[in-house]
VOVEXGU-248437 format. One record per residue (C-alpha): x, y, z; residue number from 1. Coordinates in steps of 0.25 Angstrom, whole numbers. Example, Ala and Ser with C-alpha at 12.3 -4.5 7.8 and 13.67 -1.06 7.14 Angstrom:
2
<site X="49" Y="-18" Z="31" num="1"/>
<site X="55" Y="-4" Z="29" num="2"/>
END
This chain:
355
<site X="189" Y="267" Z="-292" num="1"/>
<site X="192" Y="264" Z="-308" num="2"/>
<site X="185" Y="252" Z="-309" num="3"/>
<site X="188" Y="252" Z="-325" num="4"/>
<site X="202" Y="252" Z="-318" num="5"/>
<site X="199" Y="240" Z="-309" num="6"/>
<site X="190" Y="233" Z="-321" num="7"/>
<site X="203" Y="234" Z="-332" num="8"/>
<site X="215" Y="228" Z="-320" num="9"/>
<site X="204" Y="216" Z="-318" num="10"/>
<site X="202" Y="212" Z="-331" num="11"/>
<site X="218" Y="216" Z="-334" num="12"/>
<site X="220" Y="206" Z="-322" num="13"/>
<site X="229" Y="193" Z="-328" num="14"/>
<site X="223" Y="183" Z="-319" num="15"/>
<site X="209" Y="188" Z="-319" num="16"/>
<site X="210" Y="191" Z="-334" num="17"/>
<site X="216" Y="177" Z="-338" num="18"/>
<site X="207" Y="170" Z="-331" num="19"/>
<site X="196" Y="176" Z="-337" num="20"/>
<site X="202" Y="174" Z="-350" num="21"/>
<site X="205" Y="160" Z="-349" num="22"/>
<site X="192" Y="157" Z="-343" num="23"/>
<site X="183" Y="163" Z="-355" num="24"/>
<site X="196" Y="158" Z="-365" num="25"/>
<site X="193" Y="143" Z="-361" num="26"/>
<site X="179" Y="143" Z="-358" num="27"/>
<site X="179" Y="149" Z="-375" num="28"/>
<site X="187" Y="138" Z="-379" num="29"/>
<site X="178" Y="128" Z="-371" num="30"/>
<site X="166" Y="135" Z="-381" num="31"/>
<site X="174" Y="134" Z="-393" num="32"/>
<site X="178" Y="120" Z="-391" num="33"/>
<site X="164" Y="113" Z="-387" num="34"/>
<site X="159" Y="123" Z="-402" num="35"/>
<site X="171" Y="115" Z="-409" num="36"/>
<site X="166" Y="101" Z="-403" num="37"/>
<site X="180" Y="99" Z="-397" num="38"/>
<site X="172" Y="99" Z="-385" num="39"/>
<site X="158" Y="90" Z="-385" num="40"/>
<site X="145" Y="91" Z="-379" num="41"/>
<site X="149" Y="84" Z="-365" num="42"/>
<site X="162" Y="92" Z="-363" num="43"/>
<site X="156" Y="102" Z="-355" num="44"/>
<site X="151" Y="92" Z="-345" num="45"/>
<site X="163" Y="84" Z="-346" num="46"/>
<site X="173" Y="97" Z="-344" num="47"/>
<site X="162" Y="100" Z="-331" num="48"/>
<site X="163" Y="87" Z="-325" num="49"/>
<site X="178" Y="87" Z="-324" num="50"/>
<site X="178" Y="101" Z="-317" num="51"/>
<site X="169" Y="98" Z="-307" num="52"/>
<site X="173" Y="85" Z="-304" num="53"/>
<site X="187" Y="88" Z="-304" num="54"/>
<site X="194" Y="102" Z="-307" num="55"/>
<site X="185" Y="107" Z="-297" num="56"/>
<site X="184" Y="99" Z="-286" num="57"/>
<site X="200" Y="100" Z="-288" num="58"/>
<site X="198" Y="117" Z="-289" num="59"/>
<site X="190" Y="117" Z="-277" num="60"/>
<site X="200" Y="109" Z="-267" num="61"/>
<site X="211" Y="113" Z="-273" num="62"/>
<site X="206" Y="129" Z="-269" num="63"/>
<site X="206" Y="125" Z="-254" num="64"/>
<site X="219" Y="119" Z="-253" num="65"/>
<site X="226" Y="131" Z="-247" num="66"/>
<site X="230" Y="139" Z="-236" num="67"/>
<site X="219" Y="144" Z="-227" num="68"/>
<site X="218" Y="159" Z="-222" num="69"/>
<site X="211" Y="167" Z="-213" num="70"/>
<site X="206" Y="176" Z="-225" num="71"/>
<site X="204" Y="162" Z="-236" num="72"/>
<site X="197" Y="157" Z="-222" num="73"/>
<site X="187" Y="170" Z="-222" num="74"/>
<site X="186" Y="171" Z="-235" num="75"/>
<site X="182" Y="156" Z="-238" num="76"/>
<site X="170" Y="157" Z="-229" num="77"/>
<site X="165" Y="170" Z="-233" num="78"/>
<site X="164" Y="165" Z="-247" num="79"/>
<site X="157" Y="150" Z="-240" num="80"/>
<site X="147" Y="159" Z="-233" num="81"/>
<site X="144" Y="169" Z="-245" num="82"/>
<site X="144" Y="155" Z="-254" num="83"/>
<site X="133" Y="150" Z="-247" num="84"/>
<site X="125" Y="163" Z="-242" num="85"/>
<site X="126" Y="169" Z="-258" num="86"/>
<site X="116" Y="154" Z="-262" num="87"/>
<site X="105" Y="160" Z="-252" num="88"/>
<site X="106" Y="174" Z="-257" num="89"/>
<site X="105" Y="169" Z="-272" num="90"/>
<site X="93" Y="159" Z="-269" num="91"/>
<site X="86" Y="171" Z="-264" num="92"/>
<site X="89" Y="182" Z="-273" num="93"/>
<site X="89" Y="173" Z="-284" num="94"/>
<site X="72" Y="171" Z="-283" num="95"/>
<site X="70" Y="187" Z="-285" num="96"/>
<site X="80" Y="187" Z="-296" num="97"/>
<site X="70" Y="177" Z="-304" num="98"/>
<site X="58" Y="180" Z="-299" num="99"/>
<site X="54" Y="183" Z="-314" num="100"/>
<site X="56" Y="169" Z="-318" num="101"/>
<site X="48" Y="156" Z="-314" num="102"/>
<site X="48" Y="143" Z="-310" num="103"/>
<site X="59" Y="135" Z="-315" num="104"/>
<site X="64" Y="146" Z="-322" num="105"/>
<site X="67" Y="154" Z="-309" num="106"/>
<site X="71" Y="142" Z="-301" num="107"/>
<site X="82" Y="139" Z="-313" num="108"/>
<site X="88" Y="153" Z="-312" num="109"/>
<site X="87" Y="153" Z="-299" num="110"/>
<site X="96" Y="141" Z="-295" num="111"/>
<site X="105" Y="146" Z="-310" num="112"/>
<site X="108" Y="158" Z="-304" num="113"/>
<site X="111" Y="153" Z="-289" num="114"/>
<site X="120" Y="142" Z="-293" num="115"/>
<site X="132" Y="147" Z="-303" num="116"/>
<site X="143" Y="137" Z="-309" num="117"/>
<site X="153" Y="141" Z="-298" num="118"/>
<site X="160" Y="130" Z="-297" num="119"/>
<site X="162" Y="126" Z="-313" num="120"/>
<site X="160" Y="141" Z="-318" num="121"/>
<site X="167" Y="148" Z="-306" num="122"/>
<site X="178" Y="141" Z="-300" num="123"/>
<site X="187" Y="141" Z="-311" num="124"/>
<site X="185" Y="156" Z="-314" num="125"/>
<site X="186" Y="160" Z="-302" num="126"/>
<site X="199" Y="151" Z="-299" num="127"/>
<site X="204" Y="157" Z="-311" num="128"/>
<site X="201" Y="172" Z="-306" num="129"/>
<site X="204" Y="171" Z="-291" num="130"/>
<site X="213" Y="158" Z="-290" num="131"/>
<site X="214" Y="147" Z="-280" num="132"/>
<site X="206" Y="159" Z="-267" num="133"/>
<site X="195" Y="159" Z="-280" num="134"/>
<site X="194" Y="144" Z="-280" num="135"/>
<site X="195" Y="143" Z="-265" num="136"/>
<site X="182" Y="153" Z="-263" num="137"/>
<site X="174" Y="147" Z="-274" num="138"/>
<site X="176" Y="135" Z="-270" num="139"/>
<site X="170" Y="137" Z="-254" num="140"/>
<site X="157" Y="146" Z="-262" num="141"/>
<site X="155" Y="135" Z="-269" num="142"/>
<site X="152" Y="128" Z="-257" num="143"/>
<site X="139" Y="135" Z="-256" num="144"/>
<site X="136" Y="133" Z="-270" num="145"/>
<site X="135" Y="119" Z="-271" num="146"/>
<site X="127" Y="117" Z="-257" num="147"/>
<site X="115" Y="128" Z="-263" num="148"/>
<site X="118" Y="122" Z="-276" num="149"/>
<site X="114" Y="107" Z="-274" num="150"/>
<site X="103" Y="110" Z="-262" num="151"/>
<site X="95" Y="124" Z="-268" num="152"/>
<site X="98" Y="122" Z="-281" num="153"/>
<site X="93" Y="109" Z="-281" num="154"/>
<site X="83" Y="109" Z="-274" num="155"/>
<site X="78" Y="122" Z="-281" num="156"/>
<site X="79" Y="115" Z="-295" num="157"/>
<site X="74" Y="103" Z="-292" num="158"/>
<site X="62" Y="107" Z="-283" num="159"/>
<site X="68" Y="93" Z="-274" num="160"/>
<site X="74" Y="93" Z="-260" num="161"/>
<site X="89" Y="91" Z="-258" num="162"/>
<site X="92" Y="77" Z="-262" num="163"/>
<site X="103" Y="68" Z="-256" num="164"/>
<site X="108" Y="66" Z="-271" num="165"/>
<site X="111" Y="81" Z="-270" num="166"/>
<site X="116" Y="81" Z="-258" num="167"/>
<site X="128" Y="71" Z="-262" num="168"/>
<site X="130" Y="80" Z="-274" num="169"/>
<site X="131" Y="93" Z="-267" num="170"/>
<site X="142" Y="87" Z="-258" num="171"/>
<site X="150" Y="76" Z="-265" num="172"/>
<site X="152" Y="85" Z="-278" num="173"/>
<site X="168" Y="85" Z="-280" num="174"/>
<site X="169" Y="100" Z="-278" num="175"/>
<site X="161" Y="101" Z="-265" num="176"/>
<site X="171" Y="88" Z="-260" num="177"/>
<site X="183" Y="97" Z="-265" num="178"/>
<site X="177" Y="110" Z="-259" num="179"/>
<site X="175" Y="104" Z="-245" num="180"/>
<site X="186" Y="96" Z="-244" num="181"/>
<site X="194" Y="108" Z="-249" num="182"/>
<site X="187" Y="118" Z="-240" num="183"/>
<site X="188" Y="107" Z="-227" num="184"/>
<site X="203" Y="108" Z="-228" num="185"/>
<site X="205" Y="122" Z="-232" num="186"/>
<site X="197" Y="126" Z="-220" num="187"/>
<site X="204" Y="115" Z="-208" num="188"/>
<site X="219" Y="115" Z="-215" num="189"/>
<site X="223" Y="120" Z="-204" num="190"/>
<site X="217" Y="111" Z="-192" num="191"/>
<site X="220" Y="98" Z="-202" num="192"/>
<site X="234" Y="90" Z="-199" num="193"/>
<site X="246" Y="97" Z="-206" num="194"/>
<site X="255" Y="93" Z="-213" num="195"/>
<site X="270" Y="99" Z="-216" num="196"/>
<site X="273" Y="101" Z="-232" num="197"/>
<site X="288" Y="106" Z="-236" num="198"/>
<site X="289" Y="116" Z="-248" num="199"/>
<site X="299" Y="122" Z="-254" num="200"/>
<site X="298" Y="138" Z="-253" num="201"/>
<site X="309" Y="148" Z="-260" num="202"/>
<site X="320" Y="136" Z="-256" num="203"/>
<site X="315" Y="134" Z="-243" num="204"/>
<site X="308" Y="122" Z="-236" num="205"/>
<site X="294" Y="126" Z="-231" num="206"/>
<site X="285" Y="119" Z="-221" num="207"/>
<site X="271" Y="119" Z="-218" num="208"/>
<site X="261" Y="113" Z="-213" num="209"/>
<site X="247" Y="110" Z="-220" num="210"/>
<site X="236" Y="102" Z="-217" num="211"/>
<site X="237" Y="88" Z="-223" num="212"/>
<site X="224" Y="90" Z="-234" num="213"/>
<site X="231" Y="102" Z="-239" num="214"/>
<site X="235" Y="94" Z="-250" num="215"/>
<site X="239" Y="106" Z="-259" num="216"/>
<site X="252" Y="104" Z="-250" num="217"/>
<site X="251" Y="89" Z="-243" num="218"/>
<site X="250" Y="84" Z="-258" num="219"/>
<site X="254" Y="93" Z="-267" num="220"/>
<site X="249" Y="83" Z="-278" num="221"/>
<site X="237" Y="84" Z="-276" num="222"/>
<site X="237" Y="97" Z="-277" num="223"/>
<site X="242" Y="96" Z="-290" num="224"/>
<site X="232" Y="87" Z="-295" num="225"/>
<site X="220" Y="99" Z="-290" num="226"/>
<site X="230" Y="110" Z="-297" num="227"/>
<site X="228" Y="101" Z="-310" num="228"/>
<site X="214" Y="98" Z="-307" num="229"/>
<site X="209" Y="112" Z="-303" num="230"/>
<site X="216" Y="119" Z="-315" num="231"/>
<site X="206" Y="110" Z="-325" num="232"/>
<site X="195" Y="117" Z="-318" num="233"/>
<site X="194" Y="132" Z="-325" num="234"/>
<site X="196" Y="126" Z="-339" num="235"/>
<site X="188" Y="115" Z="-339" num="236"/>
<site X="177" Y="122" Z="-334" num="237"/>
<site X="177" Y="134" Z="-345" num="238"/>
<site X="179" Y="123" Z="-357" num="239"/>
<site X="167" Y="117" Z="-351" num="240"/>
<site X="159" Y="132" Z="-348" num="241"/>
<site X="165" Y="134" Z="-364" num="242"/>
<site X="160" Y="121" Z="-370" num="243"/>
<site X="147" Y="121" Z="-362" num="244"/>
<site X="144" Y="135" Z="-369" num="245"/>
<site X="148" Y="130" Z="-383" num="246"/>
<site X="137" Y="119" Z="-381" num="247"/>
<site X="123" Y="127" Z="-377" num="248"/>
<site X="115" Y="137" Z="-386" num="249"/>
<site X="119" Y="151" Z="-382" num="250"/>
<site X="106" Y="154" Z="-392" num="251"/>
<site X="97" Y="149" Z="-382" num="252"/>
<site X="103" Y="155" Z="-368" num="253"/>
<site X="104" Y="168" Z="-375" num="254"/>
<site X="91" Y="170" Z="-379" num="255"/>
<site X="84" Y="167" Z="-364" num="256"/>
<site X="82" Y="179" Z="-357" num="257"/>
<site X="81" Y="170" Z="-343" num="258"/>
<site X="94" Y="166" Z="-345" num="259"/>
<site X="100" Y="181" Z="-348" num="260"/>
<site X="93" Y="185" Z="-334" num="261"/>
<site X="99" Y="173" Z="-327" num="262"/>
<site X="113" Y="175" Z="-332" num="263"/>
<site X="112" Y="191" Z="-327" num="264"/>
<site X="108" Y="185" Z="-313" num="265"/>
<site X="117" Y="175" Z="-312" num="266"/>
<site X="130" Y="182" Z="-317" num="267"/>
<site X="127" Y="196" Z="-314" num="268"/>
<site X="117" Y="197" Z="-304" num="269"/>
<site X="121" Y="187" Z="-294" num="270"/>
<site X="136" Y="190" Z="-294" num="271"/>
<site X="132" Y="204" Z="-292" num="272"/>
<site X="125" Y="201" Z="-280" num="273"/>
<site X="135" Y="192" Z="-273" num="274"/>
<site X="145" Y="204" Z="-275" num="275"/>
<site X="136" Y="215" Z="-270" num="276"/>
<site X="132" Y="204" Z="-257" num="277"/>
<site X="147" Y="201" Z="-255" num="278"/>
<site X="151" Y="217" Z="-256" num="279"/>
<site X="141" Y="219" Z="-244" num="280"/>
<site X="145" Y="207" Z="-236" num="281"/>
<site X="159" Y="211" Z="-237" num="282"/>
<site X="158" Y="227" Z="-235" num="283"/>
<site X="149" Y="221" Z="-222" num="284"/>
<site X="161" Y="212" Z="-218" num="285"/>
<site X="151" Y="201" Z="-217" num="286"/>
<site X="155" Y="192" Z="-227" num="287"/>
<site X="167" Y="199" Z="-234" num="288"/>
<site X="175" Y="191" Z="-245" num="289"/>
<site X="186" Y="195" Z="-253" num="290"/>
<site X="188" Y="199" Z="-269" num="291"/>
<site X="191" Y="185" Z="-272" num="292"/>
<site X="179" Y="179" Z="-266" num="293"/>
<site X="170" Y="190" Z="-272" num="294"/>
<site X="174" Y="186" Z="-285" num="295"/>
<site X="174" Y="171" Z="-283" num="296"/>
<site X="160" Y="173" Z="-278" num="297"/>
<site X="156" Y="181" Z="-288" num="298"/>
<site X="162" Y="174" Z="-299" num="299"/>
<site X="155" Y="161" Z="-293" num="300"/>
<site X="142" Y="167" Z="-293" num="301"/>
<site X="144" Y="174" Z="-309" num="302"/>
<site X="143" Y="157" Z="-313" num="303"/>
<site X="135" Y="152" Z="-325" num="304"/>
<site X="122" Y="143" Z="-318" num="305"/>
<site X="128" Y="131" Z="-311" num="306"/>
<site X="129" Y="117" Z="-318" num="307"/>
<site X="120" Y="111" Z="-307" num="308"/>
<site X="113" Y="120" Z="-306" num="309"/>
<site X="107" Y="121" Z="-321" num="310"/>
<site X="108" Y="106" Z="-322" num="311"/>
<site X="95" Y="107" Z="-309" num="312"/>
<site X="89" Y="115" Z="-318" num="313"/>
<site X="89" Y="103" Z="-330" num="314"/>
<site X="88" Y="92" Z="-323" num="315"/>
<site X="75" Y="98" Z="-315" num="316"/>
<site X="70" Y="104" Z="-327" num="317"/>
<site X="71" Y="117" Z="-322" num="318"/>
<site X="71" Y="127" Z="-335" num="319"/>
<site X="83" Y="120" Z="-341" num="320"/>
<site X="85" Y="128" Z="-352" num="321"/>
<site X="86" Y="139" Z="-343" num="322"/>
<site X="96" Y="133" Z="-336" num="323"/>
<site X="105" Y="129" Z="-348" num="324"/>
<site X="103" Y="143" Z="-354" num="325"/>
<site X="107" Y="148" Z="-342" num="326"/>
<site X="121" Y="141" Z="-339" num="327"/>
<site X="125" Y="145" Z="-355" num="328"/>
<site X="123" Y="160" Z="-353" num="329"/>
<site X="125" Y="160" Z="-336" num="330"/>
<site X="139" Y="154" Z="-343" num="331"/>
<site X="141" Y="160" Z="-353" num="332"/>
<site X="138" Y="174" Z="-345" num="333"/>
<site X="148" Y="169" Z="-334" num="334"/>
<site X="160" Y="169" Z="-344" num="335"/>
<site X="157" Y="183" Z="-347" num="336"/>
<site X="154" Y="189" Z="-334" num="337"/>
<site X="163" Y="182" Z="-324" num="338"/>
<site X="175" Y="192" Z="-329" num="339"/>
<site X="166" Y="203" Z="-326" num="340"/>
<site X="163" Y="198" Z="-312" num="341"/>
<site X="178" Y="197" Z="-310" num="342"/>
<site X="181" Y="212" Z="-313" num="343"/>
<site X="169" Y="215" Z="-305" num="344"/>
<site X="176" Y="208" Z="-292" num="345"/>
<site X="189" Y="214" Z="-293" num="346"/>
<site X="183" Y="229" Z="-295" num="347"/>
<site X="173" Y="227" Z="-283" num="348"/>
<site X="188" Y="220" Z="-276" num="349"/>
<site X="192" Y="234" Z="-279" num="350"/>
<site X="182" Y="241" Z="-270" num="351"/>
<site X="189" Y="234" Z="-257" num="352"/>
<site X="175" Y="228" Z="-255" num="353"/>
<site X="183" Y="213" Z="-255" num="354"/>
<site X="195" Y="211" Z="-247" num="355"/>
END
C-alpha cells in the first residue's frame, strides 16, 4: 500500500482540506484581532459562554434528530460503551505515565491529560470533518465525559466527596439536557406516537409517518432556528480558541519542560493509545467501530486540557500555573496536530481495519 499516495488524496480532500483550513484560518484571525484590541480581554469568555450555553446544546440536539438504523443504532452504543470504558483506562494508565512527577503536579496532569476540551475544541471540528454522524457520535462520547469529568475529576482535584452542588451541575448543564433529551428520542422514535408529514419529492406528494418529537420534520421551524443556532458553533469557538492565545505569554508556556511532556501525552500518546485499543477491539469483533467514529474518538481525545478541568486546578490551588501554561500549548499543539490525526484515520481507514 503507498501510504504517501493515501496521505496526498487526504490532505487533497475538499471537504477534509477546507475544513481544516477554515478552522486554523478563523482561529488566526480570532488571534489577530484580540492583538489589534478589536477583541478585549473578556471576549474569549463572552464568545465561550454563547457556545456552550447555546450553539452547542443546539449542535447536540440537533445531531439526533434523524432517522435511526440498525447500523447508526450499533455504532451509537459502541462508541457510548468505549466513551465510558476509555475514563477507566486513562485514570489508570495515566498514574504510571506521571509517576515522575509529584503531589499536585501529578494530580494536575493527571486529570489535564484525562479530561480534553471535547465539547468546545472537538465538536466543531469534528462536525466540520465528519458532518452531522460526526456530531451525532461525539455527542453520545461525551456522555461519559461529563459524568467522569464532574465526579473523578473533582473529586480528584478537590480532595472532597461528591457534592449535591456538583451533582446538579453535572446534569442540568444545557448540553447534557440537549444530549439526553436528543439521544431519548433518537433511540424510542419509533415506539413514540407518529405523526403523518406531507413533502414534496421530484413533483410528487410523499407521506410519512414520524414520531411527533421529530421536530426536524413536525416543526420544520424549529429546525431552522438549531440550523441557525448550530452553525454559530464552529466559529465562535475558534475566534474564542484565537483571542484566548492572543491574550497569555507563550514565553512562559514554552519555556516549562512539564508542560512539553504533558502536551506529548495528551495530543500524542493518549490518541495513540485509543487508536491501538480500538484496532484490537475491532480486529476481536469485540467492540468494532467504524472510520468515522475512529476519528471522532480520536479527534475528541487529541483536545487541549478541558476548561473545567483547568479551572479545578485554580480554584483548588492545584499548580495553577501549570494548569494555564498547559491549556496555551495543549491548544496551541491541538491546532497543529489535529490535521495530523485526521490523515492518520483515513490511512489506518485504508487498511480495512474500520468498516
Amino acid at each position: 500500500m503507498n501510504y504517501l499516495d493515501v496521505f496526498t488524496k487526504t490532505l487533497t480532500n475538499q471537504k477534509i482540506n477546507t475544513a481544516i483550513i477554515s478552522s486554523i484560518a478563523i482561529i488566526l484571525l480570532g488571534y489577530f484581532l484580540r492583538k489589534k484590541g478589536v477583541f478585549n480581554d473578556s471576549i474569549g469568555k463572552v464568545l465561550t459562554s454563547v457556545v456552550l450555553t447555546v450553539s452547542l446544546p443546539a449542535l447536540a440536539f440537533n445531531s439526533f434528530l434523524v432517522d435511526i438504523n440498525e447500523k447508526s443504532l450499533k455504532q451509537g452504543l459502541n462508541v457510548l460503551i468505549w466513551g465510558i470504558l476509555v475514563y477507566i483506562v486513562l485514570i489508570i494508565i495515566s498514574k504510571p505515565l506521571f509517576m515522575q512527577f509529584k503531589g499536585d503536579q501529578q494530580d494536575t496532569m493527571r486529570v489535564l491529560s484525562i479530561f480534553g476540551s471535547t465539547t468546545f475544541f472537538g465538536i466543531p471540528i469534528v462536525t466540520a470533518i465528519y458532518g452531522p454522524t460526526g456530531t451525532l457520535y461525539a455527542s453520545i462520547f461525551n456522555i461519559g465525559y461529563r459524568i467522569f469529568l464532574y465526579s473523578y475529576g473533582y473529586i480528584k482535584m478537590s480532595g472532597l466527596k461528591m457534592t449535591m452542588k456538583n451533582v446538579k451541575t453535572m446534569f442540568l448543564n444545557p448540553i447534557v439536557i440537549a444530549t439526553f433529551l436528543g439521544l431519548f428520542i433518537w433511540l424510542f422514535q419509533g415506539s413514540l406516537p407518529q405523526v403523518a408529514v406531507s413533502t414534496v419529492k421530484d413533483g410528487q406528494t410523499v407521506v410519512k409517518e414520524y414520531a411527533f418529537l421529530r421536530l426536524d420534520q413536525t416543526l420544520p421551524q424549529f429546525k431552522q432556528i438549531l440550523t441557525y443556532l448550530s452553525s454559530l458553533a464552529s466559529p465562535l469557538a475558534w475566534l474564542a480558541i484565537g483571542a484566548t492565545l492572543g491574550s497569555v505569554s507563550f514565553k512562559d508556556a514554552l519555556s516549562n519542560k512539564p508542560t512539553w511532556y504533558y502536551t506529548a501525552v495528551k495530543l500524542i500518546v493518549i490518541p495513540a493509545i485509543n487508536i491501538v485499543i480500538l484496532a484490537v477491539l475491532a480486529v476481536t469483533h469485540v467492540l468494532p467501530v467504524d472510520i468515522t467514529a475512529l476519528g471522532t474518538i480520536v479527534v475528541m481525545m487529541a483536545t487541549p486540557p478541558a476548561t473545567v478541568a483547568a479551572a479545578y486546578a485554580i480554584s483548588f490551588d492545584k499548580d495553577a500555573v501549570l494548569a494555564s501554561n498547559a491549556s496555551l500549548l495543549g491548544t496551541l499543539g491541538a491546532v497543529i496536530l489535529t490535521p495530523v490525526w485526521i490523515v492518520i484515520v483515513q490511512i489506518i481507514g485504508s487498511l480495512g481495519i474500520f468498516h
